[in-house]
N, C-alpha and C positions, 0 to 999 in steps of 0.2 A: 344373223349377220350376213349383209348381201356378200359377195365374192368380188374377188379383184380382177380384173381381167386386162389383159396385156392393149395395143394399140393406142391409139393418138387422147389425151387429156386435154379436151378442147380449152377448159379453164385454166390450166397450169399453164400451156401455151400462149394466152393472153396475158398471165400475168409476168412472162417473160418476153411478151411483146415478140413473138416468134409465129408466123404464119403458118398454119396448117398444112399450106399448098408446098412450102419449104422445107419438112421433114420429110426425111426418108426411112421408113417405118421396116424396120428389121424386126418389129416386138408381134406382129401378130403374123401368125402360121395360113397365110393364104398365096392364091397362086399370085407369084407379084407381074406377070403379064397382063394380068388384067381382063377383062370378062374377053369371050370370044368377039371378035369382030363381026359378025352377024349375028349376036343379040344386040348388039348395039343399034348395027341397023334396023333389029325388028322394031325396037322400041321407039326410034328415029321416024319409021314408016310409020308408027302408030297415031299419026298426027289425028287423021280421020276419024278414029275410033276410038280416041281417047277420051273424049267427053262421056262416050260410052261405059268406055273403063272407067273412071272417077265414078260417074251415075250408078250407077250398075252396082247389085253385090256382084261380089267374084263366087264362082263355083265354090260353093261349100266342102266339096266332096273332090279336088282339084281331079275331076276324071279324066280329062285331057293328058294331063303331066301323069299321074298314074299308070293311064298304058302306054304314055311312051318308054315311062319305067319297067313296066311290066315287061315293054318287047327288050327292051335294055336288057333285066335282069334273068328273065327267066323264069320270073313265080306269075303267079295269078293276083289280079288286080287288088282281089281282097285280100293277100297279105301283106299292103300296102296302105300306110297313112304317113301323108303328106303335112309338115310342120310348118311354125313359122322361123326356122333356124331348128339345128337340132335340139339345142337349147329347152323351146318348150317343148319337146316329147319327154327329154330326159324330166320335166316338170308332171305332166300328165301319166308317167309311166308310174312316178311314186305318188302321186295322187290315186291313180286308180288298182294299185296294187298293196300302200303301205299305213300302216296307221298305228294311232297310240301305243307304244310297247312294244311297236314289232322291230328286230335286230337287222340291222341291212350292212353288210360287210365294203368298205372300200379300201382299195390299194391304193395308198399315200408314200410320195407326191404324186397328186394327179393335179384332174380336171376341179377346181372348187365348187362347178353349180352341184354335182352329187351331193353332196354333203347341204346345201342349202336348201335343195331337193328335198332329202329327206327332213332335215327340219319344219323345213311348210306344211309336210306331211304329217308330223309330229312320231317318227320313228326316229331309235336309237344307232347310233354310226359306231359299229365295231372296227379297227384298223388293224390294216396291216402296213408297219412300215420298213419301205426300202431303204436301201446303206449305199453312200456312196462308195463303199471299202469294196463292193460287189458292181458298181457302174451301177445301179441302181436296177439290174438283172434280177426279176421272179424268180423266188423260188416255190413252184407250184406243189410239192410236196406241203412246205411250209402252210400255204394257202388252203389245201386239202383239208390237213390238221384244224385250221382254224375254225374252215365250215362244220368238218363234225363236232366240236366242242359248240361251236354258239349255235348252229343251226339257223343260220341267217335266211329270212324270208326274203332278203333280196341282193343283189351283187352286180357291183358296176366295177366295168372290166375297160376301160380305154386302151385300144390294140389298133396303129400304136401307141404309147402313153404320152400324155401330155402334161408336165415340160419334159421328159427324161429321152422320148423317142423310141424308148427300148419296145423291143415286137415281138410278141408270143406265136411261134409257130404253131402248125395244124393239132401235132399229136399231143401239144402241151397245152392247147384249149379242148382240146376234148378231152383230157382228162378232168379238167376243172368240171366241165359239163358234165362229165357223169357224174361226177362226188357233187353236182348240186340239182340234182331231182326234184326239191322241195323247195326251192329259192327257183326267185325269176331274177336270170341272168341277161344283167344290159349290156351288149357289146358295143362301145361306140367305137366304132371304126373313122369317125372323122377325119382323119388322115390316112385314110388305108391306100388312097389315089397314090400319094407321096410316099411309100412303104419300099421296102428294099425284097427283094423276092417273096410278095406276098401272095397269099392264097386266097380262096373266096368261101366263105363260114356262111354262105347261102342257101346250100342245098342242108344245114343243119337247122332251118328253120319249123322244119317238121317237128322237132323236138318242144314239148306244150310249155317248155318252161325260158326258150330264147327270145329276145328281141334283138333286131341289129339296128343300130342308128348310123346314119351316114349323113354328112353336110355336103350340097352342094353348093354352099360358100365359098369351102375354101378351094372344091375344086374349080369353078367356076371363076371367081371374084366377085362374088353376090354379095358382098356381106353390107351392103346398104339397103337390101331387097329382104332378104333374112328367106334362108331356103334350105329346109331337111329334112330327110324322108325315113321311114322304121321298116320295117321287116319283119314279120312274123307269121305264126298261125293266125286264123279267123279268128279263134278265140282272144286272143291278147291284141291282134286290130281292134276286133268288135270292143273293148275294157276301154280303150285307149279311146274311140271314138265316143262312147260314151259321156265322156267330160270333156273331150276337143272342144273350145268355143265357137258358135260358128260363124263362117269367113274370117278363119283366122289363117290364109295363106291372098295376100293379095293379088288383085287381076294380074299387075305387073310384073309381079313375080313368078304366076305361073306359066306367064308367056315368054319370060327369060328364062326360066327352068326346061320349058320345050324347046325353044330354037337352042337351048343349048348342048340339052340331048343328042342333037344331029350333028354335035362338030366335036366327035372324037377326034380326027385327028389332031385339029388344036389343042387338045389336051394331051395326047402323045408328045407333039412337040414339046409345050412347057415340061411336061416331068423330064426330056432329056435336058433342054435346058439349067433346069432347078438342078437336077442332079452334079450336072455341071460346076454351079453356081456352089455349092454346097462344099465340093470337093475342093475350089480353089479357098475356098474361107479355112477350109478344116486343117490346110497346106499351111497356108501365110499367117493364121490364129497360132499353129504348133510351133513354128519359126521364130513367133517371138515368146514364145516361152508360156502361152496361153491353148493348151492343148485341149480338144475340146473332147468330150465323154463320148465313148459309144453310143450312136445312135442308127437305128434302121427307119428314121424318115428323114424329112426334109431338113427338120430344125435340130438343134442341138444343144447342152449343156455347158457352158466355159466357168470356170474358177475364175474369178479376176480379186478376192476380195471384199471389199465392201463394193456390193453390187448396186446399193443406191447411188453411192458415191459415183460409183463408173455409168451408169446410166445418166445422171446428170450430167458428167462430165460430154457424155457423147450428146445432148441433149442442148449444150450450148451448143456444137458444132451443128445441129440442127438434122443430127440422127439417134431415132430411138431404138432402144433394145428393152427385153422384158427384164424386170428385176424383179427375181425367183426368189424375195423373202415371202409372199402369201402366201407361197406351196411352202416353206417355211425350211427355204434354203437359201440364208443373205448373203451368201457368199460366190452365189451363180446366179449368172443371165444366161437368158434363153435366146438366142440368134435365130432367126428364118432368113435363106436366101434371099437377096431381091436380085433384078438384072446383073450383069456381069461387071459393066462400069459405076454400078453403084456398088457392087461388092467392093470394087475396088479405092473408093472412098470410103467405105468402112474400113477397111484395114488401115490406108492413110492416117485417118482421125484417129485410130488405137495406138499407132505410132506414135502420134503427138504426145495421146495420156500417156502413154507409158517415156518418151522422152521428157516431160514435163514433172512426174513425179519423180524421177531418177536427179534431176536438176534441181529439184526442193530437199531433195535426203543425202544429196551432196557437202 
């Protein structure tokens, strides 16, 4: 069963006769600033070399954007493989790691491609599920337990989680790490940019059983380019490239993934802002009575109810929000930041529904 995933429904929005250009998409977790302003330009200046670019395969092997990564991160080029979103690595990691009969453990609610992942794969999904009674908080003891009873051959760990937000510190990921020796342990860090005193699970890459997946999607605003890189030993790159398709990162993308490499501080800025932006929602959401859940990244949990309900409802107003029944919680949407004065129309519109239904149960 494919997975559901949050952002714009081109065809529901047609048949509500609603313009794509006139939503403002609160449902998917990317920077809503928008790509740096000099990859814009590079891709602008590329008028010359573009024919190039179409004609052309794109570097198979994206070496350019690798060692800018490299000088980025810190490791060696080869424990580096370049995606097309992180998306397909989380694909290629249980392709070249899982198969018939083998038990691969995930913490639910998360991410849904895992789970789809591993079915294309033909492995079985052991779970662990979190409580909203606990904010939806790991309990890695619990998790410990689970790996030595099933002895899972693989384990995906989204840090922070996504929808819940919630983020496992240093010393409570390296316990899990130790207690899984014999599992190969996926960290998707996809949102680790938007994280609240986060740490870097980089230099644990040594260990033969890690991989780390990261999206320059959502830190960027790629996600019409689709761009996400892994992290490992040689040997779990080497598995991974193995069954990588190839030129599956294209020309464009990896030239928007380099000029965008060089504009940290653009990315500095957006997370103060997002931070921002986050805090006033979490203020003016509590105020009316819609208090949102712990969360240590960007985005966040709210109760509202029937979550489809309130999703359409903000949906005629011509803003979306995620409705958290596929993670298989109908009674929470998931908010991400956008700009300041659209934050501030989002609250407006919650105003209305919640005046609106108060006026019908009158």
């Amino acid at each position: 069963m494919p997975s559901y995933h949050g952002g714009i429904d081109y065809a529901e929005l047609e048949r509500l006769d609603i313009s794509p250009e006139e939503v403002l998409d609160f449902s998917a977790n990317l920077n809503p600033f928008g790509p740096p302003p000099k990859v814009i330009e590079a891709l602008n200046e590329c008028h010359c070399e573009l024919s190039e670019a179409i004609s052309h395969y794109p570097d198979s092997e994206a070496r350019q954007l690798r060692q800018r990564l490299s000088e980025k991160l810190g490791v060696k080029e080869e424990n580096i493989i370049v995606g097309n979103g992180s998306t397909e690595l989380i694909r290629l990691s249980t392709l070249a790691y899982f198969g018939r009969g083998d038990r691969v453990l995930i913490i639910e609610p998360t991410f849904g491609e895992y789970k789809v992942a591993c079915q294309i794969a033909g492995a079985s999904v052991k779970k662990q599920q979190l409580s909203a009674e606990n904010a939806f908080q790991l309990n890695i003891d619990e998790t410990i337990n689970l790996i030595r009873r099933h002895r899972p051959k693989g384990i995906f760990i989204a840090n922070p989680n996504n929808p819940t937000g919630r983020y496992l510190f240093q010393a409570e990921f390296e316990k899990l790490l130790n207690a899984s020796q014999d599992s190969l342990v996926v960290l998707d860090e996809a949102y680790i940019s938007f994280a609240e005193n986060s740490w870097s699970s980089l230099d644990m890459v040594k260990a033969s059983n890690l991989l780390i997946l990261r999206s320059m999607t959502k830190d960027y605003a790629l996600a019409g380019l689709r761009l996400g890189y892994g992290v490992a030993n040689e040997e779990i790159i080497a598995a991974l490239r193995r069954i990588c398709p190839p030129w599956n990162v294209n020309a464009l993308a990896q030239k928007a993934g380099i000029v965008a490499l060089e504009n940290e501080e653009y990315l500095r800025h957006c997370q103060a802002k997002i931070k921002e932006a986050k805090q006033y929602l979490v203020t003016e959401l509590s105020c009316l009575g819609l208090t949102p859940l712990p969360s240590e990244a960007s985005f966040f949990l709210v109760k509202v109810g029937d979550a489809k309900a309130f999703r359409f409802e903000l949906l005629k107003r011509k803003m979306l929000v995620r409705d958290c029944t596929s993670f298989g919680l109908p009674e929470y949407v998931r908010i991400a930041p956008r700009t300041p004065p659209e934050c501030q129309k989002l609250v407006a519109a919650i105003k209305e529904i919640i005046k609106d239904r108060r006026r019908i149960n009158s």
